[in-house]
N, C-alpha and C positions, 0 to 999 in steps of 0.2 A: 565233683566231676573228676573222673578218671585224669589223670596229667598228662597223660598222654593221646587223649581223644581233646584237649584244652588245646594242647598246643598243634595240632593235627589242623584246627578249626583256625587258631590264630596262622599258622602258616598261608592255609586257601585263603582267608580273609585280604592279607598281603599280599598273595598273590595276584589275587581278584583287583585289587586297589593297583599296583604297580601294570598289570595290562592296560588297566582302563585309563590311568597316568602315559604309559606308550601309544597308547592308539593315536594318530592321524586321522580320524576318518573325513576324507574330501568334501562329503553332503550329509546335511541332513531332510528329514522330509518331516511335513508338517501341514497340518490341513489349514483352514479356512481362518480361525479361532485360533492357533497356535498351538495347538498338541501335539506332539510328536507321535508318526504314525510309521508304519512298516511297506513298504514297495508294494507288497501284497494287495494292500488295502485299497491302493490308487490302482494297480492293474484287476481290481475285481469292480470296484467302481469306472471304472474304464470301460469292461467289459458290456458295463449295464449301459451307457451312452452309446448316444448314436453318431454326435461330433464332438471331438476331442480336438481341444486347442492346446498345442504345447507350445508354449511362450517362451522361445530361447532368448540367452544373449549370445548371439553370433559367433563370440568366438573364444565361447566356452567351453572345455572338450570334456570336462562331466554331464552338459547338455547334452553333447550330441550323441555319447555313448549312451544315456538312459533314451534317445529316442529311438533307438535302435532297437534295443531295450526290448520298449513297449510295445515298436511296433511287432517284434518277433510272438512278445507274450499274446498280443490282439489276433493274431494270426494264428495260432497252434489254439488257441482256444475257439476260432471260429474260422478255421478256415473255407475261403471262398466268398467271405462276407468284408472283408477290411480293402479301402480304397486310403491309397495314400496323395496327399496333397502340400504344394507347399509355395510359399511365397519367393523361395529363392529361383522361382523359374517362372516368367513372363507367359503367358498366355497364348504371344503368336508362336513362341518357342515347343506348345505342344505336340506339333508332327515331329520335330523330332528327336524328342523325349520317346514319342510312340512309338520313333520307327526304331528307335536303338533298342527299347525295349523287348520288341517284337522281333527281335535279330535282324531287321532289314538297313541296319545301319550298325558301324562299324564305333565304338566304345572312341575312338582317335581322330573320327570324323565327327561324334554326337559332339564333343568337346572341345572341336575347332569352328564347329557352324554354329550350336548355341550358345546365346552370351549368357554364360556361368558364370558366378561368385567366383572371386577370387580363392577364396578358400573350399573350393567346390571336392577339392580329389581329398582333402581331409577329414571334411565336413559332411556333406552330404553324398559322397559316390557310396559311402556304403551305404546310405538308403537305399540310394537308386537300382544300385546291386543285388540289392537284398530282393527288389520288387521284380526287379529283372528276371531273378534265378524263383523266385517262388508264381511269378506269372500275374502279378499284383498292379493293377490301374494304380497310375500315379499322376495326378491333373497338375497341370502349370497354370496356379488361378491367380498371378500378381498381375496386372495393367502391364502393359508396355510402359517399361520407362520413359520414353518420348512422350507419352501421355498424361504422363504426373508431370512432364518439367510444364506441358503446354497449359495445364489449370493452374501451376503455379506462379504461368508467367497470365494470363488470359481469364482465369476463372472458370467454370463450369461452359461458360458460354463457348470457348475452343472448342473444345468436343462438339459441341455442334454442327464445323465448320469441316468435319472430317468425312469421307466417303464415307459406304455402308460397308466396303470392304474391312474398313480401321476399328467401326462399330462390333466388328464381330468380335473383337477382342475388348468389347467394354460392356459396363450390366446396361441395361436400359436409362435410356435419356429422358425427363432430366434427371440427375440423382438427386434424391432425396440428401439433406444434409441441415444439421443441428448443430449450428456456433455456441450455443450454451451447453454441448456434451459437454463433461468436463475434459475428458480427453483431449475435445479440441482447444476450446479455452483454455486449458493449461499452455498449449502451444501458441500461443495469443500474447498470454503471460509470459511467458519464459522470452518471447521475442522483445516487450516493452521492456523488461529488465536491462537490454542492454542497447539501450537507448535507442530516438528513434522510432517514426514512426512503423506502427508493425503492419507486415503484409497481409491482408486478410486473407490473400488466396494460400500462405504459409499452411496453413489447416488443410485445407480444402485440397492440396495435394497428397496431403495423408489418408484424406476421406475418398480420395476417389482410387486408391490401393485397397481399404476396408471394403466399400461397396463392391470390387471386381473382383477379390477374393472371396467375397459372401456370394456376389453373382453365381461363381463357376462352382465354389462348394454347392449351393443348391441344385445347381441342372445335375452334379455328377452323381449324387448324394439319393438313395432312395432306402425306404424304411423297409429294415431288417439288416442293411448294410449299418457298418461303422466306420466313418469316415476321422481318419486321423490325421490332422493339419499342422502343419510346422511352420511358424512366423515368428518374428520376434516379438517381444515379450511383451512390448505397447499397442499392436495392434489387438489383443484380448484381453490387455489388464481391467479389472472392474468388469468385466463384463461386460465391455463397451467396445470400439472399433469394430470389427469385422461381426461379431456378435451382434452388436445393434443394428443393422444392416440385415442377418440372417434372420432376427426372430422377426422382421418385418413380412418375410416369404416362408419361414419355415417355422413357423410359430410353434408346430407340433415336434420339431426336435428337440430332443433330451442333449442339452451340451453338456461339458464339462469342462474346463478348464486349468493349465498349469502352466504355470510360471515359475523362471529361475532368476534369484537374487543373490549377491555376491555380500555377505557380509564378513566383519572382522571376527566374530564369535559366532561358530554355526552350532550353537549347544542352545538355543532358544531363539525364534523367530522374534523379530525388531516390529515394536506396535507399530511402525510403519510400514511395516509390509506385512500386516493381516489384512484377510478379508480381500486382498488383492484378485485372490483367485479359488480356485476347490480345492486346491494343492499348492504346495509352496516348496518348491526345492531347494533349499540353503544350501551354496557353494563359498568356501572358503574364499578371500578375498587375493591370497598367498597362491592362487590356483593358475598355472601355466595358460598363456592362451595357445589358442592357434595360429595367431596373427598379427 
């Protein structure tokens, strides 16, 4: 070989190794099984569903940049067809979300009358923005918080005791619910760990946030739209939470699901967090929060 096309080769070679030695990269992506896959791949498998669960950690800010992301990519690829939805905004809060949307409310007023996240203007305004300026449904399909403390203090039976007014912001009574998900069982578990008898209605407050989210996804949600939902990362891991609830009404949706996990080495997905969801977003552990 020529000595000077050898060492031409050995230089790039070095060079190639010293990049990929500097690089940082924040996330990696990774499907179901643990392969490492390309943004493309999940925004074209995205495209083919018809609900999309994005499973953040809250206050992640490489979460919330890729869900901005997607929803931009869901949009330019079908515009007029994507409804966005999310757990950070309460159900009786949807007028107005609507009316801020629809300019009939002022951005200083939407944000002093609905109870928003704390992290709301970091976290999620740019969605809201984003739906605002492009003209995009955005549904508030979480329970009323008052209504999770009251199954958690009462049980499913509370809810009963509420007007038809209160009802409107909850899915049909009774809710259906399964102490042997693992979902919820693990919350069962995790309560007996630390000593102490555990509450059974503990569960049953997280199940009646899944069933009110599945509720409102299905009424908002119709076939040829692609509804994209943001919750955190428990209420759709396994395919269970809010999911178990939907395939019960919407058996003929095409889901998909994605989840972000914070590990110490985001160069291979942790056997513990395969199979979690369709997608797996590995966010370094070292990664700044918002909060």
């Amino acid at each position: 070989m020529n000595r000077f096309v050898f060492y031409l080769i050995l230089c790039c070679t070095f060079s190639a190794f010293t990049t990929m030695a500097q690089d940082k990269p924040p996330y990696e992506l990774f499907d179901a099984e643990g392969k490492s896959v390309k943004y493309r791949k999940l925004l074209k498998e995205a495209q083919e569903a018809d609900i999309i669960f994005f499973g953040e950690l809250h206050n992640n800010p490489i979460a919330h940049w890729l869900e901005l992301e997607l929803a931009q990519g869901l949009h330019e690829a079908a515009a007029g067809k994507l409804v966005l939805g999310a757990e950070m905004f309460e159900a009786d809060n949807q007028l107005q979300l609507t009316e801020f949307l629809d300019d009939k409310m002022n951005a200083k007023t939407f944000e002093e009358d609905a109870r928003l996240w704390k992290n709301y203007k970091t976290d999620y305004k740019p969605l809201v923005e984003y739906a605002k300026a492009q003209g995009l449904p955005f549904i508030a399909t979480n329970v009323p918080r008052r209504y999770a403390s009251l199954v958690y203090k009462e049980g499913f039976e509370g809810l009963e005791k509420l007007s038809d007014e209160a009802h409107r912001y909850l899915p049909p009574l009774p809710v259906p619910y399964d102490a042997e998900l693992p979902c919820y069982k693990s919350m069962m578990d995790m309560m007996s760990g630390h000593g102490g008898p555990p509450n059974e209605n503990f569960p049953k407050a997280q199940a009646i946030k899944d069933a009110t989210m599945a509720h409102f996804i299905s009424q908002n949600w119709q076939k040829g739209q692609t509804f994209l939902h943001f919750n955190g990362s428990y209420h759709s891991e396994n395919h269970e939470g809010i999911l178990w609830y939907l395939k019960q009404n919407r058996p003929e949706a095409k889901m998909l699901t994605i989840m972000v996990v914070e590990q110490a080495d985001i160069s291979k997905l942790e056997d513990e967090n395969k199979g979690k969801a369709d997608f797996v977003i590995v966010v370094t552990e070292q990664m700044t929060k918002t909060y």
